[in-house]
One Martini backbone bead per residue (centre of mass of N, CA, C, O) as a GRO file, in nm:
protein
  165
    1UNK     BB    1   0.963  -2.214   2.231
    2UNK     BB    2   0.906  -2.011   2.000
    3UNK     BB    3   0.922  -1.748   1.806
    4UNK     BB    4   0.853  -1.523   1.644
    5UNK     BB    5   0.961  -1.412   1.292
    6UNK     BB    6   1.042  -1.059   1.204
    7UNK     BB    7   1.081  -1.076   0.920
    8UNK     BB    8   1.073  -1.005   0.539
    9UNK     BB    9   1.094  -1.343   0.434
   10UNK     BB   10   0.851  -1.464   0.303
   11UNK     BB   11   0.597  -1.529   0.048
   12UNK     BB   12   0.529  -1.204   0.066
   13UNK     BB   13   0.842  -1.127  -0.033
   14UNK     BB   14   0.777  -1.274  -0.299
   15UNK     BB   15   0.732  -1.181  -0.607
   16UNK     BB   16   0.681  -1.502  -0.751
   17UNK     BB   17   0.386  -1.514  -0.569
   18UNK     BB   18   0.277  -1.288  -0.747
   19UNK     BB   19   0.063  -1.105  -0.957
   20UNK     BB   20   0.181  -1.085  -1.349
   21UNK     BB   21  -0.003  -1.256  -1.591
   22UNK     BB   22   0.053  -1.516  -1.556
   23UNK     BB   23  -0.016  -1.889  -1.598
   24UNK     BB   24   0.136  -1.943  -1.302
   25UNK     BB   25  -0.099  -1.744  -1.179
   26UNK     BB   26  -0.268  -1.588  -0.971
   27UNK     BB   27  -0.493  -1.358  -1.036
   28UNK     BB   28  -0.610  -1.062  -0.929
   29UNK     BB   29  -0.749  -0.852  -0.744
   30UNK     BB   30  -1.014  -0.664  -0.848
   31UNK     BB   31  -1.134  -0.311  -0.794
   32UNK     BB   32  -1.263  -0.065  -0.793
   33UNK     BB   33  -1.364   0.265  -0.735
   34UNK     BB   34  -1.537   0.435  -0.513
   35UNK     BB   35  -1.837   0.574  -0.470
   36UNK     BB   36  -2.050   0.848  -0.573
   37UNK     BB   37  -2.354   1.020  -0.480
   38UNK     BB   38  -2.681   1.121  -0.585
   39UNK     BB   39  -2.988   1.010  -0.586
   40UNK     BB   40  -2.948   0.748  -0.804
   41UNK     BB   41  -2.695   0.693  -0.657
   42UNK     BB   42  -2.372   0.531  -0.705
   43UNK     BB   43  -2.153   0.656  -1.017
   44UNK     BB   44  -1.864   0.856  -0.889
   45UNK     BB   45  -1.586   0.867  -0.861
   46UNK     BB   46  -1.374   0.999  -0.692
   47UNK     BB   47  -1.127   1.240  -0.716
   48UNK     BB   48  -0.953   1.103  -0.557
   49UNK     BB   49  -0.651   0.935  -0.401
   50UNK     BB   50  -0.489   0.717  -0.225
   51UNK     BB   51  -0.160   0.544  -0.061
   52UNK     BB   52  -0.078   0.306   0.140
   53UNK     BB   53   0.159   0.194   0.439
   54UNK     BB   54   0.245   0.077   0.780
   55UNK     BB   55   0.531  -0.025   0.792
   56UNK     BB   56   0.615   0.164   1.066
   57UNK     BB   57   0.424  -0.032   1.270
   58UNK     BB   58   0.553  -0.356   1.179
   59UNK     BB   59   0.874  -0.274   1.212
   60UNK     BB   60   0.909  -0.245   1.532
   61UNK     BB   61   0.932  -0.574   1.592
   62UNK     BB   62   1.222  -0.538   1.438
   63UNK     BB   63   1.551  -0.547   1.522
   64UNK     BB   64   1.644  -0.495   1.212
   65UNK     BB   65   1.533  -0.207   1.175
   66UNK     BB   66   1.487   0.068   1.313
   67UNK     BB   67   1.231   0.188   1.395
   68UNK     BB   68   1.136   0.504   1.458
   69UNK     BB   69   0.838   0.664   1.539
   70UNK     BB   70   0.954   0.951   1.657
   71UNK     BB   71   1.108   1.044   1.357
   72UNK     BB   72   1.176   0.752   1.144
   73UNK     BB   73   1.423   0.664   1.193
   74UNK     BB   74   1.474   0.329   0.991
   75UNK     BB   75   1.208   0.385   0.814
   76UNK     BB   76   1.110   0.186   0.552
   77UNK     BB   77   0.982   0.095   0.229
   78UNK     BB   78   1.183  -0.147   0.270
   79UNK     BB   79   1.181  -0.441   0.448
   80UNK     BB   80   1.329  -0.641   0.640
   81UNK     BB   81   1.549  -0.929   0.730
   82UNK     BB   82   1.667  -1.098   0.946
   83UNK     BB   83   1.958  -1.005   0.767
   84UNK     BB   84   1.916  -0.679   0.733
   85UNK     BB   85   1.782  -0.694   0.443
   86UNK     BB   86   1.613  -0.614   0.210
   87UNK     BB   87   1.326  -0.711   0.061
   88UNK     BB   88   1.218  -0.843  -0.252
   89UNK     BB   89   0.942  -0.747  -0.156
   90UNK     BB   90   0.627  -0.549  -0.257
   91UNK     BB   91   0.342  -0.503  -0.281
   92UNK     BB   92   0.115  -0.339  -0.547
   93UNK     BB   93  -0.045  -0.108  -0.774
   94UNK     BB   94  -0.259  -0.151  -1.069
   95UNK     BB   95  -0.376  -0.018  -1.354
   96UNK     BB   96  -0.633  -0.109  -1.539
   97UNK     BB   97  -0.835  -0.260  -1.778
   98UNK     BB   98  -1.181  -0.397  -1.754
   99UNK     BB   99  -1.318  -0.533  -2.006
  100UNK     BB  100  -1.232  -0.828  -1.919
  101UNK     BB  101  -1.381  -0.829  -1.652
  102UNK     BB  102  -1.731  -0.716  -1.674
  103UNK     BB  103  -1.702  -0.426  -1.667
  104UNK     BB  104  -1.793  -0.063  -1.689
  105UNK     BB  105  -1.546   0.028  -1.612
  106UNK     BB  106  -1.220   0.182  -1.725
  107UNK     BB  107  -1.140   0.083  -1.454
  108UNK     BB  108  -0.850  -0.063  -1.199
  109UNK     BB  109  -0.741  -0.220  -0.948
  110UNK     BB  110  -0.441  -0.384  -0.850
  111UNK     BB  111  -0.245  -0.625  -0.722
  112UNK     BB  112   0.078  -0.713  -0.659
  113UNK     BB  113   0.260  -0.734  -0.967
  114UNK     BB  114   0.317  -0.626  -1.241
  115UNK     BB  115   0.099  -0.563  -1.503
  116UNK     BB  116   0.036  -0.613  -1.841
  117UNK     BB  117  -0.199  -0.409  -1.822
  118UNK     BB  118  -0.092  -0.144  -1.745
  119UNK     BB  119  -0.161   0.129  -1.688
  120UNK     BB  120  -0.037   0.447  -1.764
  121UNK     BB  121   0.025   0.601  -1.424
  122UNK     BB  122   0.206   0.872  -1.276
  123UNK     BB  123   0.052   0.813  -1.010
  124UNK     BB  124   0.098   0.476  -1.059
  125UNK     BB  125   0.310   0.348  -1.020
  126UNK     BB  126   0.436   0.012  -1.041
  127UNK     BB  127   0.541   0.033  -0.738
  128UNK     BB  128   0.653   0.122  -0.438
  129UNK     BB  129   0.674   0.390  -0.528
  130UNK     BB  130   0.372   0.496  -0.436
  131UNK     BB  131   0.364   0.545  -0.137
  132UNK     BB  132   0.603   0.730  -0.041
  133UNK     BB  133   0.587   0.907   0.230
  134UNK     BB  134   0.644   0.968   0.525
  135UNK     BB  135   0.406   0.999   0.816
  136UNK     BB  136   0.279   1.201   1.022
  137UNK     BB  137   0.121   1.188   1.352
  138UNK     BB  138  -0.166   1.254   1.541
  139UNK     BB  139  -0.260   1.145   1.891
  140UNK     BB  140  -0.534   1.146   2.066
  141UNK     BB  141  -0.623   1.258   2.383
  142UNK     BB  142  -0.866   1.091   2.595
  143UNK     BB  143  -1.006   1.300   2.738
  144UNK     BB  144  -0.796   1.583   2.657
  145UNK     BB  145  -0.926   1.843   2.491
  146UNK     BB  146  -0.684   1.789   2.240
  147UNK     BB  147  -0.475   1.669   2.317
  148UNK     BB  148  -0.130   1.526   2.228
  149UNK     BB  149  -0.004   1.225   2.313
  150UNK     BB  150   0.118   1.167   1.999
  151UNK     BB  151   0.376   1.086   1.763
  152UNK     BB  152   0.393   0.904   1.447
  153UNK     BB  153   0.547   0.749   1.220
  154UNK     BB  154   0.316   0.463   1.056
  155UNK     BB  155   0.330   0.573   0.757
  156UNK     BB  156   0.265   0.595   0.416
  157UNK     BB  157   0.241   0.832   0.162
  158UNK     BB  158   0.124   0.970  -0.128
  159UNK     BB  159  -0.100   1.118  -0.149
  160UNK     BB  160  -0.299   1.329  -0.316
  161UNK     BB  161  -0.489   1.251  -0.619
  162UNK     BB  162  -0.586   1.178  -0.911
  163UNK     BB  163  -0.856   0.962  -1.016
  164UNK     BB  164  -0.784   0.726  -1.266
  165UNK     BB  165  -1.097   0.606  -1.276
   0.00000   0.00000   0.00000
C-alpha cells in the first residue's frame, strides 16, 4: 500500500485551475467582511483583518520542507514540491468591487488567483506575499497555571491592517 505524497504538487498549487476572471475558470467564491454593530443589527464591518496560512504546521510533514518550527527555520511562504522546488502557486485573496454580484456592500473578498476585477488596495496586494511573515505561537499548557508548554512557528501572518471594505 502507497503511503500520503506529502509534496506541494496537485492541482491545487497550480495557477491554472483558480479562478482568474476567464470564462474558462470557475468564478471566486466571494464573501463580505464579518460585521458587528449594536442596536438595530450587525451592519458595520470590523474595523482591522488580518490574512493567515498555517503552511509552517502542514510543511512539517513534507521531508523535503525541513520546516522546524520551534525556530521557522526553512519554513517558506511557497511550499515545496516532492522534488524539493517550490509549488507553481498559492492561492490568494482579492478585494473586488460588488456591484456586480448582487450585494450592497462596496467590496468583497474572493479567493482563488489574481481576479481582473481587483481593486489596488496597499494592504491586500494580490499575491502570495500578503500573508506576511512566520508568526511566533505560544501554546498553553492545559492545567499548567499559565505556563508555557511550547512555541511554535505555525503560521504565516499580515498583522492588522485596515479593513479595505
Amino acid at each position: 500500500m502507497a503511503t500520503n505524497d506529502p509534496g506541494f504538487d496537485g492541482t491545487s498549487y497550480h495557477s491554472k485551475y483558480w479562478p482568474n476572471g476567464s470564462d474558462d475558470r470557475a468564478s471566486s467564491v466571494l464573501f463580505s467582511s464579518p460585521l458587528t454593530g449594536t442596536g438595530s443589527g450587525y451592519t458595520d464591518p470590523f474595523p482591522q483583518a488580518a490574512l493567515e496560512t498555517d503552511l509552517p504546521r502542514i510543511e512539517t510533514g513534507n521531508p523535503q520542507q525541513n520546516c522546524l518550527r520551534t525556530t521557522g527555520a526553512g519554513c517558506t511562504l511557497i511550499p515545496v514540491t516532492d522534488d524539493g522546488t517550490p509549488a507553481n502557486f498559492y492561492p490568494f485573496f482579492s478585494i473586488v468591487e460588488a456591484g456586480g454580484q448582487g450585494k450592497s456592500t462596496a467590496c468583497d473578498w474572493g479567493i482563488g488567483n489574481k481576479l481582473p476585477e481587483s481593486i489596488k488596495n496597499s494592504h491586500v496586494p494580490p499575491s502570495v506575499n500578503q500573508y506576511g511573515t512566520a508568526l511566533f505561537l505560544n501554546y498553553w499548557l492545559y492545567g499548567g497555571h499559565g505556563s508555557i508548554s511550547a512555541n511554535h512557528y505555525n503560521d504565516f501572518n499580515s498583522g492588522a491592517f485596515t479593513n479595505p471594505c
